[in-house]
Biopython code that builds the backbone (N, CA, C, O; Angstrom):
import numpy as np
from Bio.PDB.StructureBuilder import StructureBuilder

atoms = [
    (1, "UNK", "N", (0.850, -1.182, 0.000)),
    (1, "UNK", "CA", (0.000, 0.000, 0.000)),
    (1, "UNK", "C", (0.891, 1.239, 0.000)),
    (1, "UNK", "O", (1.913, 1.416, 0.663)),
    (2, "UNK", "N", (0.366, 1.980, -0.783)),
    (2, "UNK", "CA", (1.346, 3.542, -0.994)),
    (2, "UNK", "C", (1.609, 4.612, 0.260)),
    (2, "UNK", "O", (0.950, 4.246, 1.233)),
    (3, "UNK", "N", (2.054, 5.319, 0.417)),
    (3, "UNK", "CA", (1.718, 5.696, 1.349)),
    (3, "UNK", "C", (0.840, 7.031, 1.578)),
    (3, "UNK", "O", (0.381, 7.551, 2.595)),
    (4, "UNK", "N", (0.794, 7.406, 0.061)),
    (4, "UNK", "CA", (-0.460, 8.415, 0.388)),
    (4, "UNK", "C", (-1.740, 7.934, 0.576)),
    (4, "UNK", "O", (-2.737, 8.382, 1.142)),
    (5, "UNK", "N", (-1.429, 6.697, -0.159)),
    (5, "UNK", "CA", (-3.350, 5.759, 0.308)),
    (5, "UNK", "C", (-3.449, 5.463, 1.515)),
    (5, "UNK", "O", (-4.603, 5.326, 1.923)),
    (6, "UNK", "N", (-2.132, 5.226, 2.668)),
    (6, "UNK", "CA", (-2.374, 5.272, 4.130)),
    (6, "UNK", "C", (-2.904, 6.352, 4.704)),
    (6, "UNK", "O", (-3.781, 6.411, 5.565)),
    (7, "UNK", "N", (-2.038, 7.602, 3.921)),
    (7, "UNK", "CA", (-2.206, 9.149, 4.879)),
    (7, "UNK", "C", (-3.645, 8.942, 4.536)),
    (7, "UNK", "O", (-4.292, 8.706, 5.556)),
    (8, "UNK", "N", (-4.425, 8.951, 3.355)),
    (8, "UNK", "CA", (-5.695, 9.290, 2.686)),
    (8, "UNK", "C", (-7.029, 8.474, 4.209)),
    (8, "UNK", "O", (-7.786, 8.957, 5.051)),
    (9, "UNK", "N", (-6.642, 7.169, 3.803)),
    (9, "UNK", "CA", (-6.918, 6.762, 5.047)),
    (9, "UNK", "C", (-6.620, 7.436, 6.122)),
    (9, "UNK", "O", (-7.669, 8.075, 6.206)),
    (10, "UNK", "N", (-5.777, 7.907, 7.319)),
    (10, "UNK", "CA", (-5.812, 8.057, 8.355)),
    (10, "UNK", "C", (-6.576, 9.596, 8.503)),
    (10, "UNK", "O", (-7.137, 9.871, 9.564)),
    (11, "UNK", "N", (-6.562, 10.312, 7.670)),
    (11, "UNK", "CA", (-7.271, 11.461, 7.013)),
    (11, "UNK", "C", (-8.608, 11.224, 7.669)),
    (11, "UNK", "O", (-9.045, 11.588, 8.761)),
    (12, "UNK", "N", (-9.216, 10.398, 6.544)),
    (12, "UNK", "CA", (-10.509, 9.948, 6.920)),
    (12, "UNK", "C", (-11.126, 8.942, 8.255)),
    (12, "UNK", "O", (-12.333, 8.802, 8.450)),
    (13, "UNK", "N", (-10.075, 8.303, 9.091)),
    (13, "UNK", "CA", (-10.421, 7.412, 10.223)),
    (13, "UNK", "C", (-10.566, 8.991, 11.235)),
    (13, "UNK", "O", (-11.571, 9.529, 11.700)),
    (14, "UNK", "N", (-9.107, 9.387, 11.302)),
    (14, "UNK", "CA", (-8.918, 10.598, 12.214)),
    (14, "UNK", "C", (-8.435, 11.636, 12.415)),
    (14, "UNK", "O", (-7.381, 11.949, 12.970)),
    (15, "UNK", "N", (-9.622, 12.508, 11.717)),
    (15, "UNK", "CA", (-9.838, 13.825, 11.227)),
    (15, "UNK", "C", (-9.062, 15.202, 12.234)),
    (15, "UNK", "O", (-8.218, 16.014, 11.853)),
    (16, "UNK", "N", (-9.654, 15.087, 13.480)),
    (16, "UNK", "CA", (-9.076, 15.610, 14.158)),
    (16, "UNK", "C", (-7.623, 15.460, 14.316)),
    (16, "UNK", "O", (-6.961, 16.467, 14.064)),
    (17, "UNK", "N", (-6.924, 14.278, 14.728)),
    (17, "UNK", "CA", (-5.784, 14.074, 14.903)),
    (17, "UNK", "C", (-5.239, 14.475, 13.703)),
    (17, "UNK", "O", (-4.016, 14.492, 13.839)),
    (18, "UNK", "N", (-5.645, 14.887, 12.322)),
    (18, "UNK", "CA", (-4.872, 15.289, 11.261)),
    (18, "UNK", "C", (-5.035, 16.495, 11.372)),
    (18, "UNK", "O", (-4.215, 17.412, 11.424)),
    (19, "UNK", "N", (-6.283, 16.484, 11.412)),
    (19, "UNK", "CA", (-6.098, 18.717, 11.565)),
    (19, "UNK", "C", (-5.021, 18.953, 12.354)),
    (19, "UNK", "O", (-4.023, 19.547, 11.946)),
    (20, "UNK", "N", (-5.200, 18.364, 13.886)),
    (20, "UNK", "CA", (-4.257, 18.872, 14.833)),
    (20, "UNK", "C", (-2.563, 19.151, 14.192)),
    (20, "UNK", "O", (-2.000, 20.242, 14.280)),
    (21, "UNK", "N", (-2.095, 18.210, 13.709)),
    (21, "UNK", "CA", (-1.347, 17.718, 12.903)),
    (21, "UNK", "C", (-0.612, 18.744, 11.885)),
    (21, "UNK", "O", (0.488, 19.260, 12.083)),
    (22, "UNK", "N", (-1.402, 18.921, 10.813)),
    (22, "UNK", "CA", (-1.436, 20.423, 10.115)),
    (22, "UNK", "C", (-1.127, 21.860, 10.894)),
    (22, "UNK", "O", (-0.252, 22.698, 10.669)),
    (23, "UNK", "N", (-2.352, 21.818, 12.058)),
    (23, "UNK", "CA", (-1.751, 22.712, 12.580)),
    (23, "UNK", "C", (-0.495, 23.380, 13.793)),
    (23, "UNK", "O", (-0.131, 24.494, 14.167)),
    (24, "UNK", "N", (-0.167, 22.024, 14.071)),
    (24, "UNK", "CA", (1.141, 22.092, 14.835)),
    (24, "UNK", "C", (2.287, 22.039, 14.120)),
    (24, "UNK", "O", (3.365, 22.465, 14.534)),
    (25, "UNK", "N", (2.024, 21.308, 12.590)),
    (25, "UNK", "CA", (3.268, 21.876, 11.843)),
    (25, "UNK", "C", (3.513, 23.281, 11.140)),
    (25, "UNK", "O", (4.544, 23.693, 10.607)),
    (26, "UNK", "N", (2.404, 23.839, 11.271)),
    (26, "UNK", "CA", (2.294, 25.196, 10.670)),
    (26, "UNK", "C", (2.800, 26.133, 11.668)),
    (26, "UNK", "O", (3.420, 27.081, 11.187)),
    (27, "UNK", "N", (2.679, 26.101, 13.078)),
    (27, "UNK", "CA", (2.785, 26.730, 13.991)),
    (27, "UNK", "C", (4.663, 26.287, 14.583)),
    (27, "UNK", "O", (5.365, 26.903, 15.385)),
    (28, "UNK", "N", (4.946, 25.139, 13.868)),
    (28, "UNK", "CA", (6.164, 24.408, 14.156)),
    (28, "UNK", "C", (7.382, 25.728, 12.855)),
    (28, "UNK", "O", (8.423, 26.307, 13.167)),
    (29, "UNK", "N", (6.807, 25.747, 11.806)),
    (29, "UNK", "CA", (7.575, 26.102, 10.461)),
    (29, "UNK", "C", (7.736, 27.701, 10.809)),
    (29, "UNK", "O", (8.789, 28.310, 10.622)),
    (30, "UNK", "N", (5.922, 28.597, 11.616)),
    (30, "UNK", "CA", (6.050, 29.760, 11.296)),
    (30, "UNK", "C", (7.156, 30.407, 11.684)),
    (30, "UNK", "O", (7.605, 31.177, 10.835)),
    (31, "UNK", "N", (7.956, 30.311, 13.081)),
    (31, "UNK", "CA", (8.926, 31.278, 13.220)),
    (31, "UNK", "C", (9.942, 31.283, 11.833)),
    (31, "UNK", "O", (10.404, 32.345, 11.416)),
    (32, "UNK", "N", (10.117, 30.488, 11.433)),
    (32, "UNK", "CA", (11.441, 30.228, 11.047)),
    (32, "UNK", "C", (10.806, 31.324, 9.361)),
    (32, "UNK", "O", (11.699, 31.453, 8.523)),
    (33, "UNK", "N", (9.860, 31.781, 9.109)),
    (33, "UNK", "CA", (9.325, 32.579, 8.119)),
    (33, "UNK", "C", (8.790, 33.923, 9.188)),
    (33, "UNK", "O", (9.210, 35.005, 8.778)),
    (34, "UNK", "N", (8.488, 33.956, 9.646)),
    (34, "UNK", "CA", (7.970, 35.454, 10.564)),
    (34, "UNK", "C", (8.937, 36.288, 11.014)),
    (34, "UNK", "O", (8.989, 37.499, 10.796)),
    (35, "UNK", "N", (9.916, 35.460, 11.815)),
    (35, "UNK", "CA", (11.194, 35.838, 12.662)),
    (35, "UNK", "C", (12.159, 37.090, 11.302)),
    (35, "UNK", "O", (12.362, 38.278, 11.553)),
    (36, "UNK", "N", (12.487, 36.560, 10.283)),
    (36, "UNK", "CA", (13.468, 37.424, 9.144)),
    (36, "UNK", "C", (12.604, 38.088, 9.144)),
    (36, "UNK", "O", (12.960, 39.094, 9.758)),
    (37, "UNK", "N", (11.027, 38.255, 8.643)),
    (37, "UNK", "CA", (10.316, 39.786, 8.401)),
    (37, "UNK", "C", (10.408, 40.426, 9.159)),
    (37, "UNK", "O", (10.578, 41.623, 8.926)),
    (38, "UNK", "N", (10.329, 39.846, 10.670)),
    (38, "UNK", "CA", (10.347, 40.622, 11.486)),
    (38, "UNK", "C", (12.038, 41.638, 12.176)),
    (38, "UNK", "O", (12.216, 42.670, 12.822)),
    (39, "UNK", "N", (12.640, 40.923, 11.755)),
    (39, "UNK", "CA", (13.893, 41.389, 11.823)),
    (39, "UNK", "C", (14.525, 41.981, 11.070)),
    (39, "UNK", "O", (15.588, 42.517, 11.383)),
    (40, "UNK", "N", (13.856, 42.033, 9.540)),
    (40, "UNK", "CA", (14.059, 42.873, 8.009)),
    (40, "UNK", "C", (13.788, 44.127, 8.264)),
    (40, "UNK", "O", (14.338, 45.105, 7.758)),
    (41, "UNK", "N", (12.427, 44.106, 9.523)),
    (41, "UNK", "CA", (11.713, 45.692, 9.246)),
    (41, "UNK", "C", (12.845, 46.808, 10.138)),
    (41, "UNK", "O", (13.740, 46.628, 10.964)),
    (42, "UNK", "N", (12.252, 47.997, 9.466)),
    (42, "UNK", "CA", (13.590, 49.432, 10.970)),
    (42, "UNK", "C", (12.933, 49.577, 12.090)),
    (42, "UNK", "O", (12.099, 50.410, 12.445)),
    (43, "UNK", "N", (13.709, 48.079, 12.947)),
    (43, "UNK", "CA", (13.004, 48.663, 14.286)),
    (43, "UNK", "C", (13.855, 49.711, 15.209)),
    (43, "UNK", "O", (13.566, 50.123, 16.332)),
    (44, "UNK", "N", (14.771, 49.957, 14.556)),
    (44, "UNK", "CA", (15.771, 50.778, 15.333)),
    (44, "UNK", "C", (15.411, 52.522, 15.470)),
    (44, "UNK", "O", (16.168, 53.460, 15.723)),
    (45, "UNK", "N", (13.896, 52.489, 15.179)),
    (45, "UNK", "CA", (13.141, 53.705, 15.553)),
    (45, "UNK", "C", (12.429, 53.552, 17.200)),
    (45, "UNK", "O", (11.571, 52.734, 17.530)),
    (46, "UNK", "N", (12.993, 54.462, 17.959)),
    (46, "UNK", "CA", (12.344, 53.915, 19.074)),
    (46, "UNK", "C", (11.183, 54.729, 19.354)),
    (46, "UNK", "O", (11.375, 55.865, 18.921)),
    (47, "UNK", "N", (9.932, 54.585, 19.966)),
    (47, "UNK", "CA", (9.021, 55.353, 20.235)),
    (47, "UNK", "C", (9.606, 56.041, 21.814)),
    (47, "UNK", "O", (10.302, 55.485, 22.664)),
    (48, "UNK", "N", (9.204, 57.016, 21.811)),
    (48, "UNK", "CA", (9.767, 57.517, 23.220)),
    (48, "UNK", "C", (8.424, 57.948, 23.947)),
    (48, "UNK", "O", (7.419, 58.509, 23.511)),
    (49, "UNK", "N", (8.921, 57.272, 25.795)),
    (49, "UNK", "CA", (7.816, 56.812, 26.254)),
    (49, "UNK", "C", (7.295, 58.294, 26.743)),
    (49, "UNK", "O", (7.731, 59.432, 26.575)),
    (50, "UNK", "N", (6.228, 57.778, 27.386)),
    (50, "UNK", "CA", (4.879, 58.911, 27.789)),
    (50, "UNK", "C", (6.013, 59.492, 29.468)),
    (50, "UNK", "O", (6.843, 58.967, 30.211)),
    (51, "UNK", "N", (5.504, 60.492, 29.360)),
    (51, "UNK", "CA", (6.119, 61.030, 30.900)),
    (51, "UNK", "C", (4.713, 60.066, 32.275)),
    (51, "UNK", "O", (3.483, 60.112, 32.274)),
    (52, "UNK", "N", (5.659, 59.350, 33.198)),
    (52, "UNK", "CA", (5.058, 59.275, 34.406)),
    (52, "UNK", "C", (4.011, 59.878, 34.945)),
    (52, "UNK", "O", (3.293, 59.076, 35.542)),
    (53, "UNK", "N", (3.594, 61.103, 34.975)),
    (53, "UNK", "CA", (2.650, 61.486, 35.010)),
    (53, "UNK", "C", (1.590, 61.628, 34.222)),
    (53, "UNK", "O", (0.468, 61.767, 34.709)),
    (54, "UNK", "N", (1.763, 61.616, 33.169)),
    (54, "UNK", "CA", (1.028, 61.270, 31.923)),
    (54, "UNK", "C", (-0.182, 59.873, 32.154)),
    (54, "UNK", "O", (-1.409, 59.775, 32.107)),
    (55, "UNK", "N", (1.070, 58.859, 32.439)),
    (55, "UNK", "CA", (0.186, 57.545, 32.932)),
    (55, "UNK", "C", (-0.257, 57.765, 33.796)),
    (55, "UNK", "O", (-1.400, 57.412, 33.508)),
    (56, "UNK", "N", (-0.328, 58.202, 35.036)),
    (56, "UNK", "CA", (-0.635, 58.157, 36.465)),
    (56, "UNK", "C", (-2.168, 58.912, 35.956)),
    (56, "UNK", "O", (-3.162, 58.186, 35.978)),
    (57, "UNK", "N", (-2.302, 60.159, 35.568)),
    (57, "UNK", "CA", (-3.566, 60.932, 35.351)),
    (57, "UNK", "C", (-4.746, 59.937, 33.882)),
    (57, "UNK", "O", (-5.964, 59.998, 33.719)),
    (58, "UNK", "N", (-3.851, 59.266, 33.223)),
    (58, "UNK", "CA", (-4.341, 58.345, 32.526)),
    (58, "UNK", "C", (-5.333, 57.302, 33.134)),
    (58, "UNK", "O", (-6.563, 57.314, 33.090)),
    (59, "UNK", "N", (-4.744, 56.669, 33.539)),
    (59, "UNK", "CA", (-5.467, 55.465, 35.085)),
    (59, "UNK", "C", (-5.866, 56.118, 35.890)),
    (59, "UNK", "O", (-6.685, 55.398, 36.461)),
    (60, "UNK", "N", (-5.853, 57.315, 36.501)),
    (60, "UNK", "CA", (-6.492, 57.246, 37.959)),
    (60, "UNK", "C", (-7.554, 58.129, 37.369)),
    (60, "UNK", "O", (-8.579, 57.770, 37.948)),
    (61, "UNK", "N", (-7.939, 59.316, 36.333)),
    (61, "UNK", "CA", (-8.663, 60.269, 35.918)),
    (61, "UNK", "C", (-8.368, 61.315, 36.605)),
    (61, "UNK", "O", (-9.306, 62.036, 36.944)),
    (62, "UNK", "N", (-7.134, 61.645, 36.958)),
    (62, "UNK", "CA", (-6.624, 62.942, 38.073)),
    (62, "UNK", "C", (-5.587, 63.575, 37.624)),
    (62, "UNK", "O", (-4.449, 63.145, 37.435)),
    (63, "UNK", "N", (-6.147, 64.931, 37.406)),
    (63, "UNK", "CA", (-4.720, 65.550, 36.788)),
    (63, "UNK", "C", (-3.736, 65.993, 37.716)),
    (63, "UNK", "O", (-3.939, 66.786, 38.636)),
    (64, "UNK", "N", (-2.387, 65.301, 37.355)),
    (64, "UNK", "CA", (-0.982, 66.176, 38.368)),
    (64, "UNK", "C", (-0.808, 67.460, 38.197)),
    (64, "UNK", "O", (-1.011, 68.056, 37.139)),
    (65, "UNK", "N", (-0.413, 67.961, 39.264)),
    (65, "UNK", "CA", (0.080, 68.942, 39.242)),
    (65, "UNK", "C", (0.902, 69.621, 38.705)),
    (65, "UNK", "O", (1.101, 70.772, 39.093)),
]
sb = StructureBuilder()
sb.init_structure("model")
sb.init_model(0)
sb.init_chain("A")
sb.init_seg("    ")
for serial, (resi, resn, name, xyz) in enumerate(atoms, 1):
    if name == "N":
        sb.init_residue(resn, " ", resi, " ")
    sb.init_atom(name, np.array(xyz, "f"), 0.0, 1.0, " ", f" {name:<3s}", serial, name[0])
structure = sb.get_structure()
């Protein structure tokens, strides 16, 4: 028996266990494709953060002084 006529079969016995399957190898492959885009882009722009008080009147609804 071939062995795609096995996979074809196990496909159809157990569906789930193949989805699962699919999707743990997809989730297995993505870094190794996400990681370079993500490291291609200019992250060497930094956002510069909010002043301390900024947050504090943010969360509490109280303006500092």
């Amino acid at each position: 028996m071939a062995v795609m006529e096995k996979l074809k079969i196990f496909v159809v016995q157990e569906p789930v266990v193949a989805a699962s399957c699919v999707i743990a190898g997809f989730g297995f492959f993505q870094p190794a494709v996400v990681r370079p885009i993500l490291d291609s882009m200019d992250s060497s722009k930094q956002v510069p953060q909010p002043a301390l008080r900024d947050v504090v009147s943010g969360v509490t609804g109280k303006k500092q002084g």
